[in-house]
KOLKOL-831642 format. One record per residue (C-alpha): residue number from 1; z, x, y. Coordinates in steps of 0.1 Angstrom, whole numbers, plus 5000, padded with zeros to 4 digits. Layout:
# KOLKOL-831642
[atom NUM; [Z; X; Y]]
...
This chain:
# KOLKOL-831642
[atom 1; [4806; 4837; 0407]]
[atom 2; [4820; 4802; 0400]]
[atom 3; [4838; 4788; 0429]]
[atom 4; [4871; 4780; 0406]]
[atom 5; [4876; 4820; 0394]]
[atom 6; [4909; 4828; 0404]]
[atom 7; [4912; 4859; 0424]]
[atom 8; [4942; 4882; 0415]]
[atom 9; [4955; 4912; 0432]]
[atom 10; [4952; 4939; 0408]]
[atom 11; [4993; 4943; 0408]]
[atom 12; [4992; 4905; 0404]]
[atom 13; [4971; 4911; 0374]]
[atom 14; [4988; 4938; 0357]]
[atom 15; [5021; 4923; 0357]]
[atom 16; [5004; 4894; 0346]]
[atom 17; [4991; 4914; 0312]]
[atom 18; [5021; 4927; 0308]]
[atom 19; [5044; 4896; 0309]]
[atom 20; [5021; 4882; 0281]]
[atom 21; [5020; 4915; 0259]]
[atom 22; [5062; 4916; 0262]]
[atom 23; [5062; 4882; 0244]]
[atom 24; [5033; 4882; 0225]]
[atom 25; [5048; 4916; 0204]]
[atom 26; [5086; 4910; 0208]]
[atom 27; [5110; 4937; 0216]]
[atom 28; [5107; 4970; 0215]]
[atom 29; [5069; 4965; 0202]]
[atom 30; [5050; 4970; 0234]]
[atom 31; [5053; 5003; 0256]]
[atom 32; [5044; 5003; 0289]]
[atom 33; [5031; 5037; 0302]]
[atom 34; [5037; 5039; 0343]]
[atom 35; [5012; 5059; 0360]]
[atom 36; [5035; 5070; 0390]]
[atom 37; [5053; 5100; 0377]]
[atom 38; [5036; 5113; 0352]]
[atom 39; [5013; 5090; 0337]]
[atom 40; [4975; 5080; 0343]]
[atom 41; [4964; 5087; 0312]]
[atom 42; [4936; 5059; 0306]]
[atom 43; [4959; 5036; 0294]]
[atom 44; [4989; 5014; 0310]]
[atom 45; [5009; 5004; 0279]]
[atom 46; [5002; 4999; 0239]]
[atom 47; [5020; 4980; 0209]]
[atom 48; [5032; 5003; 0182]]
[atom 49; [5008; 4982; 0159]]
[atom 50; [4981; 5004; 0176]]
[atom 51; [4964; 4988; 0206]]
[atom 52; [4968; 5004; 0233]]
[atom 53; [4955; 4985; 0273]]
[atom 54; [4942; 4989; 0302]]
[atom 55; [4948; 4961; 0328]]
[atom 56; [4913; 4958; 0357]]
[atom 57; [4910; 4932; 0382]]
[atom 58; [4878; 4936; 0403]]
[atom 59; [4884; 4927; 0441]]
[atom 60; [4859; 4892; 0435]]
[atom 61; [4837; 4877; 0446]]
[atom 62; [4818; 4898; 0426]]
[atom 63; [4780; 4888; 0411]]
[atom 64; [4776; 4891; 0378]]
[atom 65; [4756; 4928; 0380]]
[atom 66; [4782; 4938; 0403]]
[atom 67; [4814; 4931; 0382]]
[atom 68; [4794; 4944; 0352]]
[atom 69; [4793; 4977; 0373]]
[atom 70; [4827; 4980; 0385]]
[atom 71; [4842; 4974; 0346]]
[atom 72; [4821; 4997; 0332]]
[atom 73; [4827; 5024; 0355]]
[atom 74; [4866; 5016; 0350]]
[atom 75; [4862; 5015; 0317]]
[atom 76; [4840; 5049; 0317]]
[atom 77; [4869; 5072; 0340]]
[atom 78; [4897; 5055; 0317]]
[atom 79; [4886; 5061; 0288]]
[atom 80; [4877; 5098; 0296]]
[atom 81; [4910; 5101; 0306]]
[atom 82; [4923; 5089; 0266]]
[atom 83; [4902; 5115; 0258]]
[atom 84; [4909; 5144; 0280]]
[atom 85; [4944; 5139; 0282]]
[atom 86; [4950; 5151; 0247]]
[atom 87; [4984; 5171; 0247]]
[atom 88; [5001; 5143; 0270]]
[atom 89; [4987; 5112; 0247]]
[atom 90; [5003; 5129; 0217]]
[atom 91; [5033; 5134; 0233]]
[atom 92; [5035; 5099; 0242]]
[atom 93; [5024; 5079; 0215]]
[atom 94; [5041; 5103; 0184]]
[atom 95; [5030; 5085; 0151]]
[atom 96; [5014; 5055; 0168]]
[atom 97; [4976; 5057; 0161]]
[atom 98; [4954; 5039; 0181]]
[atom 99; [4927; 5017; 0167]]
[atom 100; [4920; 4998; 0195]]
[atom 101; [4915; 5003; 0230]]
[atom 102; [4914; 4973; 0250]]
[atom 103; [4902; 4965; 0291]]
[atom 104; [4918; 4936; 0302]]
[atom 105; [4902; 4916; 0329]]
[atom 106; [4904; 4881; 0343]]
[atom 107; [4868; 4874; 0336]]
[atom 108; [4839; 4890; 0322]]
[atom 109; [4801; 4879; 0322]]
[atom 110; [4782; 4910; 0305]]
[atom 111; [4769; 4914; 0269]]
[atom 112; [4759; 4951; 0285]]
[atom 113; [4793; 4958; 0287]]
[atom 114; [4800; 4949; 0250]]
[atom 115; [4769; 4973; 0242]]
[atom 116; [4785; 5002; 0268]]
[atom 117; [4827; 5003; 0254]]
[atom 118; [4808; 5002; 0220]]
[atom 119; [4791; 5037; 0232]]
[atom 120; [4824; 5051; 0244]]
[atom 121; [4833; 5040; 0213]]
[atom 122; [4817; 5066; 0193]]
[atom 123; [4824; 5094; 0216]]
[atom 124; [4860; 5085; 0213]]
[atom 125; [4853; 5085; 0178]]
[atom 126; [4835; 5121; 0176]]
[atom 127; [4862; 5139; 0197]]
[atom 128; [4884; 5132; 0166]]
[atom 129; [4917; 5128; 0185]]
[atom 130; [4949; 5132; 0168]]
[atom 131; [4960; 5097; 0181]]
[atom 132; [4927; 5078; 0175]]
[atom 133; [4920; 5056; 0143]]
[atom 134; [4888; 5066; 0124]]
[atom 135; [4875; 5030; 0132]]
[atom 136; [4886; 5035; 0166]]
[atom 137; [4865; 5006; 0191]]
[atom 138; [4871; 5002; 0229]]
[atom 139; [4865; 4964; 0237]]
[atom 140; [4872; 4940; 0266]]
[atom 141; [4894; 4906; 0265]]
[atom 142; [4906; 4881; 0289]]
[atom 143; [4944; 4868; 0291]]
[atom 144; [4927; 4836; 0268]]
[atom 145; [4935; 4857; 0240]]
[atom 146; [4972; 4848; 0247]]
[atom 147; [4972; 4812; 0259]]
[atom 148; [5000; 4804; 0235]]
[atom 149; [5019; 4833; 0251]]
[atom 150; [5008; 4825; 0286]]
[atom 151; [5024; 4787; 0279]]
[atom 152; [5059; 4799; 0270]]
[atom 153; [5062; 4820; 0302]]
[atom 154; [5046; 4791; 0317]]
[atom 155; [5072; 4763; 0304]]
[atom 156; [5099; 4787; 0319]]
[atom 157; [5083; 4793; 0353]]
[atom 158; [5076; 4827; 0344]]
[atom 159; [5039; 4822; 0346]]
[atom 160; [5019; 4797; 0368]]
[atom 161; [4997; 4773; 0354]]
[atom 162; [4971; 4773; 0376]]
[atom 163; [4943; 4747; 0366]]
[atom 164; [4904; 4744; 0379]]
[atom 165; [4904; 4716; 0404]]
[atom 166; [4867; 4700; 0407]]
[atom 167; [4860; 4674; 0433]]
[atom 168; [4848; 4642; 0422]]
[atom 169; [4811; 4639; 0422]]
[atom 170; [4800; 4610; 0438]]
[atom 171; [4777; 4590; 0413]]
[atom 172; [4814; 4587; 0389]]
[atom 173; [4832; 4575; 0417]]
[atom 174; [4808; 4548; 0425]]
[atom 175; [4809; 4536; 0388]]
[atom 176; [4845; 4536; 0385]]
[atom 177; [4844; 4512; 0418]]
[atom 178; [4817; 4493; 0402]]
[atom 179; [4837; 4491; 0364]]
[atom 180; [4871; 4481; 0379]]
[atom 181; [4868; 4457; 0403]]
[atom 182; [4903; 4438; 0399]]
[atom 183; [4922; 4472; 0404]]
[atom 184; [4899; 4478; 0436]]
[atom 185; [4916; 4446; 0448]]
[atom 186; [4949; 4454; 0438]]
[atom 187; [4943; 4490; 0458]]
[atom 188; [4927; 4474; 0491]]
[atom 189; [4953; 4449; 0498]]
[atom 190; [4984; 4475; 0494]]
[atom 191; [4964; 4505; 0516]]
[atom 192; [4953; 4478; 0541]]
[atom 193; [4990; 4470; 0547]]
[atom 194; [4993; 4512; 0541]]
[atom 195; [4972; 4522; 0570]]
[atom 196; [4985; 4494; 0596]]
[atom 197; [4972; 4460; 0615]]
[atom 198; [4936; 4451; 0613]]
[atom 199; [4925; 4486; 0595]]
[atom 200; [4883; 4488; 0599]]
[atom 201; [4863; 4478; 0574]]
[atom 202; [4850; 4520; 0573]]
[atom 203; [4890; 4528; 0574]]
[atom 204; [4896; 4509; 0543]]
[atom 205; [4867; 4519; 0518]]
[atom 206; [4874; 4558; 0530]]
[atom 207; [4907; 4557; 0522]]
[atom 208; [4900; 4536; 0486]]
[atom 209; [4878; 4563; 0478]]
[atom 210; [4899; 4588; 0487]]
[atom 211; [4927; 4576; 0463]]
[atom 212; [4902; 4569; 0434]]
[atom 213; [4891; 4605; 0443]]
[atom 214; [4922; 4620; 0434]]
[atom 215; [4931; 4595; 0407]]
[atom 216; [4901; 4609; 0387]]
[atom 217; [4907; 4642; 0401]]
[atom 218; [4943; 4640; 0385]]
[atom 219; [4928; 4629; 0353]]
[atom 220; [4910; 4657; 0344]]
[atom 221; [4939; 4680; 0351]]
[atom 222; [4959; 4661; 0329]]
[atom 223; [4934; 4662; 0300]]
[atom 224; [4929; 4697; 0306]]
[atom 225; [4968; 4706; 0303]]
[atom 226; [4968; 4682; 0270]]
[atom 227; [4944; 4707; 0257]]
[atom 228; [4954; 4738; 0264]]
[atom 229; [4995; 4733; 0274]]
[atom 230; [5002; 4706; 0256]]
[atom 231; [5043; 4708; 0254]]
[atom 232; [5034; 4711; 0296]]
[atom 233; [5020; 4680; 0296]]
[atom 234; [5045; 4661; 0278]]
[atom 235; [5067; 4671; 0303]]
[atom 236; [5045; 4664; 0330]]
[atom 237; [5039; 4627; 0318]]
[atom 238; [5081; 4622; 0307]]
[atom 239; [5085; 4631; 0345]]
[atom 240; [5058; 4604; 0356]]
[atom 241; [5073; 4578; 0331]]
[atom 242; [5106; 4582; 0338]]
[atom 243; [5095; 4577; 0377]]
[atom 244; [5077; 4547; 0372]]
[atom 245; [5102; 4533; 0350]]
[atom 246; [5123; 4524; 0385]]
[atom 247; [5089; 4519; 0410]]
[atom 248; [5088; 4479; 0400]]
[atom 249; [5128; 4474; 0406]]
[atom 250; [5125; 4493; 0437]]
[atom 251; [5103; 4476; 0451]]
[atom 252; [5118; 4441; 0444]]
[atom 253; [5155; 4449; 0455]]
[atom 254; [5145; 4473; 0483]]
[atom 255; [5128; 4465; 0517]]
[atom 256; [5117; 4493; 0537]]
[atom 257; [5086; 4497; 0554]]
[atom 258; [5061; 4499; 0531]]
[atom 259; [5050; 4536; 0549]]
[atom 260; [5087; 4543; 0545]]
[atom 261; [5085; 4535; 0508]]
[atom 262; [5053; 4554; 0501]]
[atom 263; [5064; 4588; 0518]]
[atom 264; [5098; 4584; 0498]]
[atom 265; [5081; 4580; 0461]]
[atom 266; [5056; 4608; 0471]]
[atom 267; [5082; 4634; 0484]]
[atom 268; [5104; 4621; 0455]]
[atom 269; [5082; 4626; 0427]]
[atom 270; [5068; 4659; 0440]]
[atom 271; [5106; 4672; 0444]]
[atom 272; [5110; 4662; 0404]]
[atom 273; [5074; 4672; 0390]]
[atom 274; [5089; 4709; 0405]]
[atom 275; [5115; 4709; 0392]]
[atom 276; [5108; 4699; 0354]]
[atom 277; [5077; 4720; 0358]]
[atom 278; [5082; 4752; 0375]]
[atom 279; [5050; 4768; 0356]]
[atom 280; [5030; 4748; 0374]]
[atom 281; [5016; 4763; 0403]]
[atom 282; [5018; 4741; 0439]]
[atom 283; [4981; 4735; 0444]]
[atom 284; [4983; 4719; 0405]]
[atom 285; [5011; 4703; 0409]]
[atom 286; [5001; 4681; 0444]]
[atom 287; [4967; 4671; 0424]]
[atom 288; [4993; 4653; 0397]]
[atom 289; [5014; 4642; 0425]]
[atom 290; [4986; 4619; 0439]]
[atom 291; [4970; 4614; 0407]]
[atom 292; [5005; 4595; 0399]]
[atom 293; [5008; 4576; 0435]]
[atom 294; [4970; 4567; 0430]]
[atom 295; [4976; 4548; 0395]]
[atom 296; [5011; 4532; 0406]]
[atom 297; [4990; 4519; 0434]]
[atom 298; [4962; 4511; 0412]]
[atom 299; [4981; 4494; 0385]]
[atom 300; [5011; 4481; 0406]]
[atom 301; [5038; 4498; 0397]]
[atom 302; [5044; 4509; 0432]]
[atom 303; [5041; 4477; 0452]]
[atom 304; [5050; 4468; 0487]]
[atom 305; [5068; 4432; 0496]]
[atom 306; [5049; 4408; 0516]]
[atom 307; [5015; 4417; 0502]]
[atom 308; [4992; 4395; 0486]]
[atom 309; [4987; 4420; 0457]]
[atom 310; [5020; 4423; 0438]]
């Protein structure tokens, strides 16, 4: 399993598919079918355009075989259930006919699950149900399919953005070092003053390396939102522009400490980055948080008085 699969409660994950389905057919459009009194009926809500769901969240970590397994045995009882449940599906669904039944799941690995809905397929398909379409296919998706619906819940805080975060492997840290030597300067003399009197020579290159960490860190998060959220990251960079915008006058008419100074700009920035961006979730948004410090520090925007670096 890759280490950056986000694990979701199986609640977690049905509300989740169900959020985007709301928006993604409009009002009225989707139906959700609740299993507690009455329901359970291989399905757990369909569009009156004829698809008709079935939300699954393995508990991970699961290997590859092993979440191949579970979803095709959950696919197997549910879709035996569409089937069996003949009198109650008519009643429910009335002159909706379903052409497609579809598992969603947060991730799935398996071309031998393809091959196995495609199998249920046809015996859907020979039990000639009164609800089912004559091309009738079961198939399996991830909430990718709706990642423009996903970013309007996400812009309202109605859905969390929550991005991979990868460390930094060593060998691009050590060539950023080695391609930017002025800003490594610039960065030294202000975290120098940062950690306190006479910081070690160790102190000093851990703590640059630590900041260029989560510069770079930051970086990627931010291309990755410009791909796939962009109208998130416009608001994400207005927020960091309209900060930085007042870092250099600060500086210059203010005199606190500069420890003082730092803690204000981070807590600061963090409370507005919230606050104009409640889809993102909190784990994202502290990697953008010190991705920002990191490059005022790096570029000098956020400069301390008395140091040599200004």
């Amino acid at each position: 399993m890759s280490d950056h699969v986000k694990i979701w409660d199986p609640n977690d994950w049905e509300d989740n598919v169900k959020a985007l389905l709301r928006v993604h057919y409009g009002p009225g459009q989707f139906v959700e079918v609740p299993a507690k009194h009455g329901g359970d009926f291989g399905i757990e809500g369909f569009s009156r355009t004829g698809c008709a769901y079935q939300c699954y969240a393995a508990q991970e970590p699961l290997s590859t075989e092993d979440l191949y397994v579970k979803q095709r045995d959950k696919a197997t009882t549910d879709l035996g259930k569409f089937v069996k449940n003949r009198a109650d599906l008519l009643a429910l669904l009335g002159a909706t006919n379903i052409y497609r039944w579809i598992l969603m799941v947060p991730r799935f690995e398996s071309a031998k699950l393809v091959q196995h809905l495609e199998k249920k397929s046809e015996e859907v398909r020979l039990a000639k149900l009164p609800y089912a379409a004559e091309d009738f296919h079961a198939c399996v998706e991830t909430d990718d399919l709706f990642t423009i619906e996903r970013a309007q819940l996400s812009d309202v805080g109605l859905a969390k953005v929550s991005l991979p975060i990868n460390e930094v492997p060593t060998g691009e840290l050590s060539a950023w070092n080695t391609d930017n030597y002025d800003q490594i300067a610039i960065l030294e003399g202000k975290l120098a003053v940062l950690i306190g009197p006479s910081p070690s020579l160790t102190d000093l290159q851990s703590s640059r390396n630590r900041m260029i960490a989560h510069l770079l860190q930051g970086q990627n998060v931010l291309q990755n939102l410009h791909l796939n959220y962009p109208q998130m990251y416009q608001s994400v960079r207005r927020c960091k522009d309209s900060r930085e915008n007042f870092l250099t006058t600060l500086a210059q008419v203010t005199s606190p400490a500069p420890q003082k100074l730092f803690n204000e700009v981070l807590a600061q920035f963090k409370n507005e980055l919230a606050e104009s961006n409640p889809g993102l979730d909190r784990y994202t948004a502290e990697v953008l948080v010190w991705e920002a410090v990191a490059d005022w520090l790096v570029r000098c925007p956020l400069s301390f008085r008395g140091t040599n670096h200004v």
